[in-house]
C-alpha positions, 0 to 999 in steps of 0.5 A: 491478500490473495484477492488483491493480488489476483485483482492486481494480476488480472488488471482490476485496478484503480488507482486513486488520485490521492494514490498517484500524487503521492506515487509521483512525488516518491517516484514510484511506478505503477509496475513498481507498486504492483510488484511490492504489492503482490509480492508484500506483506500486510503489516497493517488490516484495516477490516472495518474500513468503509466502503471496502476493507482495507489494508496497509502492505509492505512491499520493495521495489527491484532495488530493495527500496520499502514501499507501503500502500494502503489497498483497499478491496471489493469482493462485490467488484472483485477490484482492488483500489489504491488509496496511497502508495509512498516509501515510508520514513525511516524515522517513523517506522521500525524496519519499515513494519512498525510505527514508531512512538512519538515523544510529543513535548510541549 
């Protein structure tokens, strides 16, 4: 985490476009997500991703709204990449950190 931060502070950023669709439909800002990142929390590591390890992090804006990005980060490219940023759904998610179960009926 503290790698990503470092990356996010010294601006070794990419965000993905995936990342800024989803940014856009939220309204979330890129100053909005890097605050919540540098100042969240892991909830979520994801280490055996490919290409670089990632991470899912709970983080809120100046307005307390929770938002949830998935980081992913290089140690080669010393860089961080955004892979999704969204505010997550009150009814998916316990105190936004947990998932919650879902009853599947047919």
């Amino acid at each position: 985490m503290v790698d990503v931060r470092g990356a996010i502070n010294a601006g070794r950023v990419n965000v993905t476009n995936h990342a800024d669709e989803e940014m856009e439909d939220d309204a979330i800002t890129a100053a909005q997500l890097y605050d919540s990142v540098t100042q969240g929390e892991i909830i979520e590591d994801y280490p055996d991703d490919f290409p670089f390890p990632s991470a899912l992090i709970l983080g809120f804006d100046e307005s307390s709204r929770p938002i949830h990005a998935v980081i992913a980060y290089s140690d080669v490219h010393e860089m961080a990449f955004v892979i999704t940023a969204y505010v997550p759904d009150p009814e998916r998610w316990v105190n936004f950190r947990t998932r919650r179960k879902i009853d599947v009926h047919d």
